[in-house]
PyMOL CGO cylinders between C-alpha atoms (Angstrom):
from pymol import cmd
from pymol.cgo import CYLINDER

trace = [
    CYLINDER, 46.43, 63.78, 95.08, 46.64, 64.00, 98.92, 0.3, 1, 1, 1, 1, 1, 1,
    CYLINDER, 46.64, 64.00, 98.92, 43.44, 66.01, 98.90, 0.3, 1, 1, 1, 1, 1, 1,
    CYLINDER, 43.44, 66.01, 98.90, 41.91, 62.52, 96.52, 0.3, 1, 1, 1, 1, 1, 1,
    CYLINDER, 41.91, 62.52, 96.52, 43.52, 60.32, 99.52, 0.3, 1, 1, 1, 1, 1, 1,
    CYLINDER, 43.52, 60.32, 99.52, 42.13, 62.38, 102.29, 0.3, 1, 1, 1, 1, 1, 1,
    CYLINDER, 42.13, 62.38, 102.29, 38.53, 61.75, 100.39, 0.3, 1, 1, 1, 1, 1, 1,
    CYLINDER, 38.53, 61.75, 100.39, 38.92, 57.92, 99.40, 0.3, 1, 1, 1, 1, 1, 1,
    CYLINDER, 38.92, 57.92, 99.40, 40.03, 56.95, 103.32, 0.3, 1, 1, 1, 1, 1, 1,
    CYLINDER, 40.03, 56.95, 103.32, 37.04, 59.07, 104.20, 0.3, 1, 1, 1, 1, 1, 1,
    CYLINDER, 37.04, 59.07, 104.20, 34.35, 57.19, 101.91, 0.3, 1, 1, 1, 1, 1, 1,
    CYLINDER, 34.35, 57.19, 101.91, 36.44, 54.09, 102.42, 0.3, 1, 1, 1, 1, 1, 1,
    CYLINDER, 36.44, 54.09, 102.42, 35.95, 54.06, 106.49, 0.3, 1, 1, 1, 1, 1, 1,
    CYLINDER, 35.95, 54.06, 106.49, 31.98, 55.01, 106.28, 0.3, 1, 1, 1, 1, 1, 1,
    CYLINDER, 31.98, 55.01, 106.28, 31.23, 52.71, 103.59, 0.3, 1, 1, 1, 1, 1, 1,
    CYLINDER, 31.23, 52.71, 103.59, 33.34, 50.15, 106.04, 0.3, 1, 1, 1, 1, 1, 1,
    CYLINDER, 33.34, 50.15, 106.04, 30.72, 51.35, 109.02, 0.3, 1, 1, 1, 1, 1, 1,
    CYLINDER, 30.72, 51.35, 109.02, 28.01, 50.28, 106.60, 0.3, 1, 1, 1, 1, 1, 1,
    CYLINDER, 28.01, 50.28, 106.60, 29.50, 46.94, 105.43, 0.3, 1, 1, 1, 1, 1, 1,
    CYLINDER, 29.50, 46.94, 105.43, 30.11, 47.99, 102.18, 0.3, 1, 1, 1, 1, 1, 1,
    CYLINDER, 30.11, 47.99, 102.18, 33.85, 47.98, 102.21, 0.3, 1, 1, 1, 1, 1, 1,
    CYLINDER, 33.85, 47.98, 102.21, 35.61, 49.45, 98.41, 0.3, 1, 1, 1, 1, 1, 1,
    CYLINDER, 35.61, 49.45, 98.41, 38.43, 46.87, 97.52, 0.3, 1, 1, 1, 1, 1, 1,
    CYLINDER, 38.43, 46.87, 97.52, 41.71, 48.14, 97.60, 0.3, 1, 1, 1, 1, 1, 1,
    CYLINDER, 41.71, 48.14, 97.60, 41.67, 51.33, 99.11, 0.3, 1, 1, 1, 1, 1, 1,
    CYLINDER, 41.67, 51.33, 99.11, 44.98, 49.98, 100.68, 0.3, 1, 1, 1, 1, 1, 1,
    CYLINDER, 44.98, 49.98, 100.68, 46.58, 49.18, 97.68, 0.3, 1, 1, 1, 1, 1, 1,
    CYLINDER, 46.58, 49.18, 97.68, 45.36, 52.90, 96.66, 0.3, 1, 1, 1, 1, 1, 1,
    CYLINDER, 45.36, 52.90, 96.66, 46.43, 54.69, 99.13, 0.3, 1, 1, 1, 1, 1, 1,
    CYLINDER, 46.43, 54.69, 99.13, 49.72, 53.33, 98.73, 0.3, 1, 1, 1, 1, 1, 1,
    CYLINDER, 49.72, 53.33, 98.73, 50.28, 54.17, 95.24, 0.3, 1, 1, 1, 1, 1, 1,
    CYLINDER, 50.28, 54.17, 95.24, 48.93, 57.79, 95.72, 0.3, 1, 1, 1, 1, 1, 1,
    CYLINDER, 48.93, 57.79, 95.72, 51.41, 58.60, 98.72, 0.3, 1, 1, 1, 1, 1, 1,
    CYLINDER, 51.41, 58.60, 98.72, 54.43, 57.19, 96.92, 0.3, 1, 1, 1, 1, 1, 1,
    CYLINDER, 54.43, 57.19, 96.92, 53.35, 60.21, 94.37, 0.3, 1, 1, 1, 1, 1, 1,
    CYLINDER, 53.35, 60.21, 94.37, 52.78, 62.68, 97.10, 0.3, 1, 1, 1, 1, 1, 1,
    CYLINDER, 52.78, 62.68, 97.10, 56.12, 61.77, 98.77, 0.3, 1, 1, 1, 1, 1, 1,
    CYLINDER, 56.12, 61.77, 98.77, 58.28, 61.95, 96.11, 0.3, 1, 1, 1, 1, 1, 1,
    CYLINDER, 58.28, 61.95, 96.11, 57.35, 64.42, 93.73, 0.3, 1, 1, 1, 1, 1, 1,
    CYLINDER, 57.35, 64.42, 93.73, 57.23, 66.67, 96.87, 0.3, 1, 1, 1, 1, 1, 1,
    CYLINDER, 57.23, 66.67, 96.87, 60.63, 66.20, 98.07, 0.3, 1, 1, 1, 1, 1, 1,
    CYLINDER, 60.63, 66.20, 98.07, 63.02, 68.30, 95.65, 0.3, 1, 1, 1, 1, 1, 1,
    CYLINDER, 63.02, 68.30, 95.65, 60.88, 71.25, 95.87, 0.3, 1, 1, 1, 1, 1, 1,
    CYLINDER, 60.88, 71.25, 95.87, 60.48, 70.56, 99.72, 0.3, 1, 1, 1, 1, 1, 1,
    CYLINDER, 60.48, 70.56, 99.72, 64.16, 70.46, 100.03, 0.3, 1, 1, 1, 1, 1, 1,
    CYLINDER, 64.16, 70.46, 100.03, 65.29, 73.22, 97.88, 0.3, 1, 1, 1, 1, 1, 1,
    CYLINDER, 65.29, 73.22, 97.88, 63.15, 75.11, 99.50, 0.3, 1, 1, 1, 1, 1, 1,
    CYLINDER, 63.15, 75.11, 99.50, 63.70, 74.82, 102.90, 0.3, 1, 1, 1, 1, 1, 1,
    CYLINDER, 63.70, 74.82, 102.90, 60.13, 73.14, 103.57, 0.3, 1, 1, 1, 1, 1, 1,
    CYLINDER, 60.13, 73.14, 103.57, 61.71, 70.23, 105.61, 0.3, 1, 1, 1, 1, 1, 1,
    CYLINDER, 61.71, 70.23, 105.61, 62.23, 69.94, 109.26, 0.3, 1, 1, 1, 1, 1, 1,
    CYLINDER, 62.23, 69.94, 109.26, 65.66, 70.71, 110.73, 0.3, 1, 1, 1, 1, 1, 1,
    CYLINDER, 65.66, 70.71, 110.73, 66.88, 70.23, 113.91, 0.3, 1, 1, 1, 1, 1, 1,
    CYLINDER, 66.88, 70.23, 113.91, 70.36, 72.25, 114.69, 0.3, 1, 1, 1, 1, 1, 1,
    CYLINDER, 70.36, 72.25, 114.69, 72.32, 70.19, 117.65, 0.3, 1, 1, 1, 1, 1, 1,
    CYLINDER, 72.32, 70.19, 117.65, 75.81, 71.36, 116.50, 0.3, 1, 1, 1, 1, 1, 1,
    CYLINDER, 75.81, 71.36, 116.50, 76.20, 74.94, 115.56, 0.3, 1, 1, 1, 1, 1, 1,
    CYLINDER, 76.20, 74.94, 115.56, 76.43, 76.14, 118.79, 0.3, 1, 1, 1, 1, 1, 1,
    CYLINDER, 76.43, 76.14, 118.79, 79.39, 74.08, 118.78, 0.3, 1, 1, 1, 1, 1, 1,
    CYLINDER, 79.39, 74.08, 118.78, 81.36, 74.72, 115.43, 0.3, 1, 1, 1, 1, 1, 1,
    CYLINDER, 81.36, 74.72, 115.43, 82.58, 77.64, 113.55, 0.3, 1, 1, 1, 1, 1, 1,
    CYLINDER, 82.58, 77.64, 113.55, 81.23, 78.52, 110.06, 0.3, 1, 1, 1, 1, 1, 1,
    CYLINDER, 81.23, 78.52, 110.06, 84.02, 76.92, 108.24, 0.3, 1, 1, 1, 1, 1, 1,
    CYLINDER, 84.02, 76.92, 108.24, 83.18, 73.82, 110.00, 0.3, 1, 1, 1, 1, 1, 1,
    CYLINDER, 83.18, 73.82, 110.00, 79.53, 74.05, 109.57, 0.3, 1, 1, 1, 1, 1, 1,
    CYLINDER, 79.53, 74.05, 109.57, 79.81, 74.83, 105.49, 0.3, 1, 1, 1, 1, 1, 1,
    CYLINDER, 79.81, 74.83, 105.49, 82.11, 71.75, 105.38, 0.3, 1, 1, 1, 1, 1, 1,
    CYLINDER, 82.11, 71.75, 105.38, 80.02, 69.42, 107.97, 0.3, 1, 1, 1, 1, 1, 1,
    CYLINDER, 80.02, 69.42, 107.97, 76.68, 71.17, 105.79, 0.3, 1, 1, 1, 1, 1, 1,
    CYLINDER, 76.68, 71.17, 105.79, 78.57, 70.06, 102.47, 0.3, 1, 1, 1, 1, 1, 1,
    CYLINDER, 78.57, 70.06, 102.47, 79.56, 66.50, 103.19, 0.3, 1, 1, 1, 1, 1, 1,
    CYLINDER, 79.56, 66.50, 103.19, 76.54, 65.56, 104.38, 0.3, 1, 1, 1, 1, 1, 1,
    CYLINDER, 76.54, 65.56, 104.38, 74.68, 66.91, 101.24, 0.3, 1, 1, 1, 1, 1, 1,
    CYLINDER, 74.68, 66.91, 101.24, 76.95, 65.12, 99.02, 0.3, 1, 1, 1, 1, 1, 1,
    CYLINDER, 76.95, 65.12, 99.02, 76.51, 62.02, 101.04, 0.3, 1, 1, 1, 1, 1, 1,
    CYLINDER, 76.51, 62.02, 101.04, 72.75, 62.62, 101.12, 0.3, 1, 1, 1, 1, 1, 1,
    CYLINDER, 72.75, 62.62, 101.12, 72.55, 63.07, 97.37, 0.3, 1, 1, 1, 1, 1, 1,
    CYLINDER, 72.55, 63.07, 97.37, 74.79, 60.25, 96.61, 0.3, 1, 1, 1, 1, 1, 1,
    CYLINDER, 74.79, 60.25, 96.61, 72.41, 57.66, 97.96, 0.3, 1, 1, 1, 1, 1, 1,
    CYLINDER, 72.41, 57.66, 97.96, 69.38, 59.22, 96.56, 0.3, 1, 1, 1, 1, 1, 1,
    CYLINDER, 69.38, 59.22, 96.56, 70.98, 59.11, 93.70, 0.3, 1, 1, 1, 1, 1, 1,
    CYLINDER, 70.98, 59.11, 93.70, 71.82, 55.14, 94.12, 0.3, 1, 1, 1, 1, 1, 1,
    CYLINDER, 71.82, 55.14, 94.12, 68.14, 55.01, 95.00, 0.3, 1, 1, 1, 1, 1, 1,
    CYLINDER, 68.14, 55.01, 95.00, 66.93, 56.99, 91.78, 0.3, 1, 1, 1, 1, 1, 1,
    CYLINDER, 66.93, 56.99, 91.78, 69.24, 54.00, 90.11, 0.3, 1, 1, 1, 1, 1, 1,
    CYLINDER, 69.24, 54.00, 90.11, 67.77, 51.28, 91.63, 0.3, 1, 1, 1, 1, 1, 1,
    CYLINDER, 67.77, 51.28, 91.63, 63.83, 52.55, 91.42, 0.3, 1, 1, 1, 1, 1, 1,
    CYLINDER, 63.83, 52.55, 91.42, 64.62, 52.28, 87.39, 0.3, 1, 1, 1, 1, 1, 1,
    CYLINDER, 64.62, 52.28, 87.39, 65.70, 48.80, 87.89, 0.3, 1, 1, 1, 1, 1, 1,
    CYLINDER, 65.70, 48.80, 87.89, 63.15, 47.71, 89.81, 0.3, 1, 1, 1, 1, 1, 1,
    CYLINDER, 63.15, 47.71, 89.81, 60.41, 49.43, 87.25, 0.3, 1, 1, 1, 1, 1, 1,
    CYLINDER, 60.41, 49.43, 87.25, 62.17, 47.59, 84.77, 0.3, 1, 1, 1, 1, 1, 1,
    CYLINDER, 62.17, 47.59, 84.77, 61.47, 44.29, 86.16, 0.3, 1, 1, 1, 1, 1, 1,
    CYLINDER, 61.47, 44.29, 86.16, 58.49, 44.94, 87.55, 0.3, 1, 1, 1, 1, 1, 1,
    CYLINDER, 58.49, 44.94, 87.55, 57.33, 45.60, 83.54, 0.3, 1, 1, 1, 1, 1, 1,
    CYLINDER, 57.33, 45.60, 83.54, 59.00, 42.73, 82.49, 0.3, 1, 1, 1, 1, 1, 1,
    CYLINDER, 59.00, 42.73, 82.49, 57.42, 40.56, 84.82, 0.3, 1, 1, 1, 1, 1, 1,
    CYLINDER, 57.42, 40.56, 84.82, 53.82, 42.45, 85.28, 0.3, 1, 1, 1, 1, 1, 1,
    CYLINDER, 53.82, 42.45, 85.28, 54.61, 43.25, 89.15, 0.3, 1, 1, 1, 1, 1, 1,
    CYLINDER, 54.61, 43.25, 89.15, 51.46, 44.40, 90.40, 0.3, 1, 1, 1, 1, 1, 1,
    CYLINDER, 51.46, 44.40, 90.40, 49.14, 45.57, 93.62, 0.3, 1, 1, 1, 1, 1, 1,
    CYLINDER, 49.14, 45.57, 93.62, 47.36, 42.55, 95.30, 0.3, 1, 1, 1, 1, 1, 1,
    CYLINDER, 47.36, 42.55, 95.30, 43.65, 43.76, 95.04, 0.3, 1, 1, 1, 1, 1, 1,
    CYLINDER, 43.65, 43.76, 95.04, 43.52, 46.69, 92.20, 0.3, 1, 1, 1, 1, 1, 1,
    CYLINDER, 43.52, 46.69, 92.20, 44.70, 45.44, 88.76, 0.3, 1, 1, 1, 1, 1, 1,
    CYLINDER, 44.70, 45.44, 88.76, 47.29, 48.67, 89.13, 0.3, 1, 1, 1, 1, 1, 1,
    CYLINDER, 47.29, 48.67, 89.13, 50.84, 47.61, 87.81, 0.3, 1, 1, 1, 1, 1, 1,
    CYLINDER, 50.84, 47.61, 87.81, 54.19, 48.74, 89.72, 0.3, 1, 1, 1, 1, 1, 1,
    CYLINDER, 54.19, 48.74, 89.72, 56.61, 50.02, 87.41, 0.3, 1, 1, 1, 1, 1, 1,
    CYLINDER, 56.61, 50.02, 87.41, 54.65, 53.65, 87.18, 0.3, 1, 1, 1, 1, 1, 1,
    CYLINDER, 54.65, 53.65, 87.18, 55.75, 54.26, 90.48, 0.3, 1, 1, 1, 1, 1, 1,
    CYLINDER, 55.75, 54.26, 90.48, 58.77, 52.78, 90.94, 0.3, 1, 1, 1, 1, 1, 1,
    CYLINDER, 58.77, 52.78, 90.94, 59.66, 55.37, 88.03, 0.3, 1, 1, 1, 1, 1, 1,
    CYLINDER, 59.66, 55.37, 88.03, 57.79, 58.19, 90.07, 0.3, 1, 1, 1, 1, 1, 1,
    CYLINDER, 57.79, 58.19, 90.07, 60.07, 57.18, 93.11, 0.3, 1, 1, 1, 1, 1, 1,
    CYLINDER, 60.07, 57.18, 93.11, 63.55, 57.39, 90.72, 0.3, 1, 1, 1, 1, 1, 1,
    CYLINDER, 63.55, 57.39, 90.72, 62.31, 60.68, 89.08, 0.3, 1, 1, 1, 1, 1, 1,
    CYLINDER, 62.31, 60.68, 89.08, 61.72, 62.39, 92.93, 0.3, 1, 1, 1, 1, 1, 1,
    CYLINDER, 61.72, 62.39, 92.93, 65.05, 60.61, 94.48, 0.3, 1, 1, 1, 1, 1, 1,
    CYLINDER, 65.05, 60.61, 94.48, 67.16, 61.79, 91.34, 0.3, 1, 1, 1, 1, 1, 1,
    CYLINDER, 67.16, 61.79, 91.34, 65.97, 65.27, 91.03, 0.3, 1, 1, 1, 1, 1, 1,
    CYLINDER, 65.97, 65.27, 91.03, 66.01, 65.42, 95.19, 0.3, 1, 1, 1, 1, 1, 1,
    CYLINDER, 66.01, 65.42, 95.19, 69.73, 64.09, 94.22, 0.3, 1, 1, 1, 1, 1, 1,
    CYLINDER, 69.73, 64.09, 94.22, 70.28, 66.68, 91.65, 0.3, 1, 1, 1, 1, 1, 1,
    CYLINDER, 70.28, 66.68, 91.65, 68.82, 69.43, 94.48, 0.3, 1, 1, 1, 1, 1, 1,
    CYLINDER, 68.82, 69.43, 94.48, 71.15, 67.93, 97.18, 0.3, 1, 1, 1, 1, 1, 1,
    CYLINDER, 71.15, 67.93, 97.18, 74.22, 67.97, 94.77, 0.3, 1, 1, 1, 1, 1, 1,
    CYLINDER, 74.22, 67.97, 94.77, 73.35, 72.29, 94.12, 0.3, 1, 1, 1, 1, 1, 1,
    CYLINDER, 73.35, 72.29, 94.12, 72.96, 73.14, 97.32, 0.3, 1, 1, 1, 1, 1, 1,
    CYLINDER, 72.96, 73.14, 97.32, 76.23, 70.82, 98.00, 0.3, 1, 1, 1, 1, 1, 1,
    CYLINDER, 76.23, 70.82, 98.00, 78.45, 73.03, 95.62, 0.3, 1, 1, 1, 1, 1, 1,
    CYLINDER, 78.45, 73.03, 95.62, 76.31, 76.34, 97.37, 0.3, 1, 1, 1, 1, 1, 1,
    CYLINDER, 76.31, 76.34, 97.37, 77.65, 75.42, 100.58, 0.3, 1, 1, 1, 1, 1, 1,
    CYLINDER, 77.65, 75.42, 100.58, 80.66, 74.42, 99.38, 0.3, 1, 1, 1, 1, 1, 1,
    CYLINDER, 80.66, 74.42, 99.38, 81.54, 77.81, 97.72, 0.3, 1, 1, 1, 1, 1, 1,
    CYLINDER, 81.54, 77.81, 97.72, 79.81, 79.89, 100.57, 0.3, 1, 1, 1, 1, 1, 1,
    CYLINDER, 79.81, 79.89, 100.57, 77.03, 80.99, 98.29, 0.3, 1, 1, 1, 1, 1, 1,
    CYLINDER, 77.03, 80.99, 98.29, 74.01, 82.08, 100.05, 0.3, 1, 1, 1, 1, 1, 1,
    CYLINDER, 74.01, 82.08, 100.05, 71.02, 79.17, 100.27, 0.3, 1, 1, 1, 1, 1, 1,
    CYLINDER, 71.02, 79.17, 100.27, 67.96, 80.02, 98.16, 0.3, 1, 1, 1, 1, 1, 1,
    CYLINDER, 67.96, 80.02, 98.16, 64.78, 81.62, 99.18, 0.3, 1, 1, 1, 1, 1, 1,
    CYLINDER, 64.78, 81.62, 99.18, 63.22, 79.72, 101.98, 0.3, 1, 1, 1, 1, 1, 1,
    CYLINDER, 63.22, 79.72, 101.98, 59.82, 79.33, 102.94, 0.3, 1, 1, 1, 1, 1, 1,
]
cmd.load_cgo(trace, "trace")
């Protein structure tokens, strides 16, 4: 998909050059990153593939950084968790009322639904490593 992008903004900005613009590359684009984004993310966070920046472990003690790491994992996956609820509701609407992209007869609700399956199984992911943390289990195999 993000190889497809790379290739339509390519074709899309010569054509462009050549006044021969394709309608709705924007529209597009926008529907193939929501599927790059979020079906990336769980396997991105389980394994390690994200960036992190470490201010505060200079500063606390293990115990303090297992329960600081735990909280905010549970508080993480919590709201992803609201937002894999809310993504179904809004591609539930959006296919009741035929929600679509402004130039590319593409309806919404496909990836409003992409969007709740990445946030809940990012959710699920945030709630494992969580309980990991929680019960001083080693983290998985990073990259």
């Amino acid at each position: 998909m993000l190889l497809a992008l790379m290739l339509l903004t390519v074709v899309a900005v010569t054509l462009r050059k050549f006044n021969y613009p394709i309608v709705g590359t924007q529209d597009l684009s926008e529907a193939g990153l929501s599927i790059v984004v979020f079906f990336a993310m769980a396997y991105s966070g389980w394994t390690g593939g994200h960036i992190a920046v470490d201010l505060i472990s200079g500063v606390l003690k293990d115990c303090g950084i297992r329960i600081l790491d735990t909280v905010v994992r549970l508080v993480c996956g919590l709201f992803l968790a609201i937002v894999a609820w809310q993504s179904v509701r809004q591609g539930l609407d959006a296919l009741e009322f035929g929600d679509g992209f402004n130039l590319v007869d593409i309806p919404h609700y496909p990836f409003f639904f992409v969007v709740a399956f990445g946030s809940g199984l990012y959710a699920l992911v945030l709630l494992a490593l969580a309980a990991r943390s929680a019960t001083g289990l080693p983290e998985p195999e990073r990259l």
